[in-house]
Every structure is written in structure tokens, then in C-alpha cells.
C-alpha positions in Angstrom: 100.4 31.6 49.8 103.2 32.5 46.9 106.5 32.3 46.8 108.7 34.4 47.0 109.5 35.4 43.6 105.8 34.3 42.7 106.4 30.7 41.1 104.7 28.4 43.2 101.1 29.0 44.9 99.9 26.6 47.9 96.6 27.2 48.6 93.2 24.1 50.2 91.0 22.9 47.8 88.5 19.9 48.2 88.8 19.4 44.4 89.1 15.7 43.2 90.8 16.4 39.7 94.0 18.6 40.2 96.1 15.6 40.4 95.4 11.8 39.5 96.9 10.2 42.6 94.7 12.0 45.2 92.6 9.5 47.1 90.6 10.6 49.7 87.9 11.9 47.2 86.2 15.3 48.0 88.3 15.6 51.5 90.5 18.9 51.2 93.9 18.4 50.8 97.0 21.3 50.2 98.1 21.8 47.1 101.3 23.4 45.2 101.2 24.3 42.3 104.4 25.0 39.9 103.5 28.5 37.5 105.9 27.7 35.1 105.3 24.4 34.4 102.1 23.9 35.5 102.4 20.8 37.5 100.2 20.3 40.9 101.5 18.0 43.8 99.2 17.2 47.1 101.6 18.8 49.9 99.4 17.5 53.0 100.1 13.4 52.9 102.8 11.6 54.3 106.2 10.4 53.1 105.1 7.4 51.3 101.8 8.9 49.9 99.2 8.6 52.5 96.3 10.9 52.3 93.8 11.3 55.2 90.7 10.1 54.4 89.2 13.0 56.3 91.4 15.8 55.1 93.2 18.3 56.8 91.9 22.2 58.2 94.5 23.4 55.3 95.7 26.8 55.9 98.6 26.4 54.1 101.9 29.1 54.3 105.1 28.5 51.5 108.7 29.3 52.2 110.5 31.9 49.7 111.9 29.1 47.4 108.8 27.1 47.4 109.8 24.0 48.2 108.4 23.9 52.1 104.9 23.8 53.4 103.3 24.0 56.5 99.7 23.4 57.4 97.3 22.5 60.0 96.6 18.6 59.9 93.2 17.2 60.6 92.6 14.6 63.4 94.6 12.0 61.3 97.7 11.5 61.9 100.3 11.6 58.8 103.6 10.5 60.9 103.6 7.8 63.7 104.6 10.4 66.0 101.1 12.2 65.6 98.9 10.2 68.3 96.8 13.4 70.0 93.7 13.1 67.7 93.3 16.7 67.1 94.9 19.1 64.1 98.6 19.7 64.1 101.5 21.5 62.4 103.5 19.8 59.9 105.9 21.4 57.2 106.7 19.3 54.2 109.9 19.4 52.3 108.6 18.9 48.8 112.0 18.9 47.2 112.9 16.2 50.0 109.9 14.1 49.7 110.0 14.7 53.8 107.0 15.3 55.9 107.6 16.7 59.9 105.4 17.1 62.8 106.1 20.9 64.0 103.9 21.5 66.6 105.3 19.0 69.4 108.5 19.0 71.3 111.8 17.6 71.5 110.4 15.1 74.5 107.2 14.4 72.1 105.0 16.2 73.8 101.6 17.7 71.8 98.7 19.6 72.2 95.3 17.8 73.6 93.7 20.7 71.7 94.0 21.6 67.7 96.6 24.2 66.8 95.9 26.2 63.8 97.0 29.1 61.7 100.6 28.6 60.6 103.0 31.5 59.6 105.8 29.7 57.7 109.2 31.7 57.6 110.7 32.8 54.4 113.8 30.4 55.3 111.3 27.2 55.8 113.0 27.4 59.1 110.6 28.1 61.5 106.5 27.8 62.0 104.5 30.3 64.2 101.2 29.1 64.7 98.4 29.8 68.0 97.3 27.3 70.1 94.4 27.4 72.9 95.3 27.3 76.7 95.4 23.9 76.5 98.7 24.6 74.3 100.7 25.9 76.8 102.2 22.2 77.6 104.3 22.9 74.7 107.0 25.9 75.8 107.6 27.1 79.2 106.2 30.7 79.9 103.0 30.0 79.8 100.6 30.6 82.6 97.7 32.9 81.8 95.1 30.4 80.5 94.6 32.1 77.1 95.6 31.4 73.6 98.8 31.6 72.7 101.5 32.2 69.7 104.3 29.9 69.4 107.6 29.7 67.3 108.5 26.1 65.9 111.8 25.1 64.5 111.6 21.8 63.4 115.4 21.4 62.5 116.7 21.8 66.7 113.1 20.3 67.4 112.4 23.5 69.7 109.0 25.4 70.6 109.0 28.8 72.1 106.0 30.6 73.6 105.5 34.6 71.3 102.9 36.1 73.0 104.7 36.9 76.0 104.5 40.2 77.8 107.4 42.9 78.0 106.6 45.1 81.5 102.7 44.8 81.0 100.3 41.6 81.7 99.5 38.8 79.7 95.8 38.2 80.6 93.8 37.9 77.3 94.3 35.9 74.0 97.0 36.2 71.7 95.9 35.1 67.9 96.5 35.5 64.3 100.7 34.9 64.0 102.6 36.3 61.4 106.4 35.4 61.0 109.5 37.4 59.4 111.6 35.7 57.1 114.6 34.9 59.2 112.0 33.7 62.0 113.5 36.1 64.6 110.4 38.7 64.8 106.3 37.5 65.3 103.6 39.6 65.1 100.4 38.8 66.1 97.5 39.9 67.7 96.2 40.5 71.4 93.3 41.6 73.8 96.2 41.4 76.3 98.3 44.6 77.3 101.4 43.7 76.6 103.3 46.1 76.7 103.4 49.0 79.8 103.3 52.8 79.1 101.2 52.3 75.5 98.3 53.6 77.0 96.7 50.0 76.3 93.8 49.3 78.5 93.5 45.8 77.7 89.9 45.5 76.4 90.6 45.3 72.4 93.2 43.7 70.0 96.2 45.3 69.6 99.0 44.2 66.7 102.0 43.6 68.5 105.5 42.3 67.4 107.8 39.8 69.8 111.6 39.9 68.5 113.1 36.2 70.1 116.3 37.0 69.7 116.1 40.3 72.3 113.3 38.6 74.5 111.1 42.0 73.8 107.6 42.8 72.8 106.2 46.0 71.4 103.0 47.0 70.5 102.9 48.2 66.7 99.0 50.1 66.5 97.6 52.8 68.3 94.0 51.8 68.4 92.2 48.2 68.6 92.6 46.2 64.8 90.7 43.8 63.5 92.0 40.6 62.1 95.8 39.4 62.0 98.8 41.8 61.4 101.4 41.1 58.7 105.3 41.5 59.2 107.3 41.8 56.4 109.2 39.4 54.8 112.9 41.8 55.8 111.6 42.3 59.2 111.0 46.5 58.7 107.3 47.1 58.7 103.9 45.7 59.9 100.8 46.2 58.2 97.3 46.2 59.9 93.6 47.2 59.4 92.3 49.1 62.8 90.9 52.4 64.0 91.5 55.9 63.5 94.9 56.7 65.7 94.7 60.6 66.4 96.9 62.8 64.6 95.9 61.8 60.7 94.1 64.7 59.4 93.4 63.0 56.4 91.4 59.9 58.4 87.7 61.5 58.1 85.6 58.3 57.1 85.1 57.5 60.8 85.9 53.6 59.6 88.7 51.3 60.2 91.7 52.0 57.7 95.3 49.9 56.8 98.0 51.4 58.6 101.9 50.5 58.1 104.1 51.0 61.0 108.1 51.1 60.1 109.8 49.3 63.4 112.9 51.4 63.1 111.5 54.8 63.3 108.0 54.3 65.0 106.1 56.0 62.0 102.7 55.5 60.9 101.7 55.4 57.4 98.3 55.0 56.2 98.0 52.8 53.2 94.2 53.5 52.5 94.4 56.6 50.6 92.6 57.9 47.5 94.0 60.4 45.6 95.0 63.3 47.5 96.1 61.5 49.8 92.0 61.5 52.3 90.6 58.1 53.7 88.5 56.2 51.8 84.8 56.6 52.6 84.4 52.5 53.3 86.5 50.5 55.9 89.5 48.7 54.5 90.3 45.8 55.8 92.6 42.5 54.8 95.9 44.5 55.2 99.2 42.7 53.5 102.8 43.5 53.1 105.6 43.1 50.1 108.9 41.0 51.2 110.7 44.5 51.0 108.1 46.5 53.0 107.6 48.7 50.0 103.8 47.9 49.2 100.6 47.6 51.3 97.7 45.8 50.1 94.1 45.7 51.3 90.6 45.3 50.7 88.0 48.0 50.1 84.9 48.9 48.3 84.4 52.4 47.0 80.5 52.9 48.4 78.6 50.3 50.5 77.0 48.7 47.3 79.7 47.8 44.9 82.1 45.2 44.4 85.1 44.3 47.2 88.3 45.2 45.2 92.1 44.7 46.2 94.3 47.6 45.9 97.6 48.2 46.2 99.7 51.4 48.1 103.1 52.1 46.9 104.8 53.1 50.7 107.4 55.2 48.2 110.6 53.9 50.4 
């Protein structure tokens, strides 16, 4: 992950040398490191220092300004508070020196099962991150027996369920979380249809998008997608890689593409273009977003036997 104005980069590394004081050897640990002045800190340890010998999972997600964290733990605990035995959320407050568990509730209630895959707001405010059924002992909601997405804020010590339906069935798992800067929207991805009158037979992931604040879920693609959607930092668009919706004359490479949908408006944009605006003969895949919404990245290869490269689609509003 990288800040927002591209300072600081978090990022796992089982590296022994990036710092002197690390001290659980070749175990990974999260990192930050500081662009400008080049100095690396070890995010995932506890207040006083603490390292676990065993690591942490990593996954690591940074707040605009840097100075927060979150990751998933490994079975170690890094507070007293931890005493489940499986991975957890914590965000650290590097400018604090302050280390909090996210993933468990104002009554200290966790998890029996690892939760994984943190989102980290822009504010540092608030954590989405999915959890197996076994999760669902951590917000009210839940009932389906199926993974979950949930929304931490550390700061009121409150954990609310995402992946909740809006008129359709939730009956399928709900993965892959990412969070918009205020913390107010999610999107994430589900075999479950969400959502009634999409047309959504359930039977492949969707990208969908749950706003908290109105209680209400949409469904942002057209077709199945394949990995996690990205929101925007401002809340406007959501990027995702997927199949051919109908309608795009341009879409003739029969392969799965990166699509932007604007929230506002309900228009579809497809970010993997060549010039002239056709589909890319490979699939695309890895689809990303700017803060603003303006720019779409994503992965592709020009034939089936060259390189991987990341490109880069300005949206042009």
C-alpha cells in the first residue's frame, strides 16, 4: 500500500536486514517505509516492541497521511486482549507509538476462526476486512453461514456486518473488501444475489457496493468478476476485472476486461482499451483505482507469451 500523496509504502517482507531491531529472524513482519527520508519501521509488533516469533499473515493497507496501519496478525497475540489463537486485525498508530486490536467487539468478543484481508480507510478510521462463518459472532446480521465483510472502527470500538442483502438473499460468500476513504461505502465481492431485479442468478461473483450510512447495497458489474473490486478513495467509482457486459461494441477479445462503473450515473466505462479505443486481445485483470476516480490501472499482457505489464487508463473526468 501507498499513501496518499505517495510518501510512505507498507508492504510484508520476511527480510532480516531492513531495520536493526527486528527479532524474530526470517518470520515476516509489515514494514513502512518513509520515501523521503528513507527510514524503515516494523509496523506489526506491539507497543513496547514485541515482535512475534512466528510472524504475522501481513497484508498490510496505509491511511492517506501514512501514519496508520492495519494488518492481519498471526496466531500470536500482540495485545493482552488477543487470546483467540488465530490471525486478527490490528491498526497501528505509528505517529502514536499505539497498537489496537480491530477485529473484536466492544464486549471483547473475537473470532474462533482467522480474519484476513484488511481495507484500511483513507481517514485511519475504519477497517473492512472478511471473516469465515465462524465470524459472524462479531456484528449482528448475520445468519447465512457464509463469509462475510465487516466494517471496524476502532475509535467507538464498533463492528458492523457489509455484506448484507438489499431486497435479494444473502446465501453465498462475500470476500475481497475494499473501503472508501470516509469509511461510509464497501465494496466487495459475492456469489450471493444481493441485490433483486439485477438479473443476478446467484451462481458467480458479483462486485457489489454497501453504503452504511443508507443501510443499502447495489450491485456495481453486469457479469461475474474475478478477484476483489476497488472503490475509490472519494467514494465515485469502482473498478473491477470481469466479463463482457452486452452493449460494448468495442469488447471483441471474448476475455475478461477492467470495467469502471461511476455510482452516480450508473455508467460503464471500460478501462482496457488499446488505441482506438477495441479490447485488448489478452484478459486484463488486477483492476485499481486513483483517490479521485480519474485513473484505472490493471494488468495485461499484449499476446499469450510476453511479459505481464501494468498500464494505466486516463477515465478523462
Amino acid at each position: 500500500g501507498v499513501s496518499l500523496d505517495g510518501r510512505y509504502v507498507v508492504f510484508a517482507s520476511t527480510a532480516t536486514n531492513l531495520v536493526a531491531d527486528d527479532a524474530n529472524g526470517t518470520a515476516r513482519d509489515v514494514f513502512r517505509k518513509d520515501t523521503l527520508t528513507g527510514r524503515v519501521v516494523i509496523a506489526s509488533q506491539s507497543s513496547t516492541g514485541v515482535q512475534p516469533t512466528g510472524g504475522v499473515t501481513g497484508q498490510p493497507s496505509i491511511s492517506a497521511d501514512g501514519t496508520r496501519v492495519a494488518f492481519a496478525s498471526g496466531a500470536a497475540p500482540l495485545v493482552t486482549a488477543d487470546s483467540n489463537d488465530v490471525a486478527d486485525i490490528y491498526l497501528a498508530d505509528l505517529r502514536a507509538a499505539t497498537l489496537v486490536l480491530a477485529s473484536r467487539t466492544a464486549a471483547g468478543v473475537q473470532s474462533p476462526e482467522a480474519v484476513q484481508r484488511p481495507s484500511l480507510s483513507a481517514d485511519g478510521r475504519s477497517v473492512a476486512f472478511q471473516g469465515t462463518a465462524a465470524a459472524s459472532v462479531l456484528a449482528t446480521g448475520d445468519s447465512d453461514g457464509q463469509a462475510d465483510v465487516y466494517v471496524a472502527r476502532p475509535q467507538s470500538r464498533t463492528i458492523t456486518l457489509a455484506s448484507l442483502p438489499s431486497g435479494g438473499t444473502d446465501d453465498g460468500p462475500s470476500t475481497l473488501p475494499s473501503i472508501s476513504g470516509d469509511g461510509s461505502l464497501v465494496a466487495f465481492s459475492s456469489t450471493a444475489p444481493l441485490v433483486s431485479g439485477t438479473g443476478d442468478g446467484g451462481t458467480s461473483p458479483d462486485a457489489f457496493v454497501r453504503d452504511l450510512s443508507a443501510a443499502q447495497t447495489r450491485r456495481a458489474s453486469s457479469e461475474n468478476i474475478t478477484g476483489g473490486p476497488r472503490i475509490s478513495v472519494n467514494g465515485t467509482r469502482v473498478a473491477f476485472a470481469g466479463a463482457t457486459p452486452g452493449g460494448d461494441a468495442g469488447d471483441t477479445n471474448v476475455a475478461d476486461d477492467v470495467y469502471v462503473r461511476t455510482l452516480a450515473t450508473s455508467a460503464l466505462y471500460r478501462a482496457s482499451r488499446i488505441a482506438g479505443g477495441n479490447a485488448p486481445s489478452q484478459p486484463s485483470s488486477r483492476a485499481a483505482i486513483s483517490g479521485s476516480g480519474a485513473l484505472a490501472s490493471f494488468t495485461n499482457a499484449p499476446t499469450a507469451i510476453t511479459p505481464t505489464d501494468v498500464w494505466t487508463t486516463d477515465l478523462g473526468q
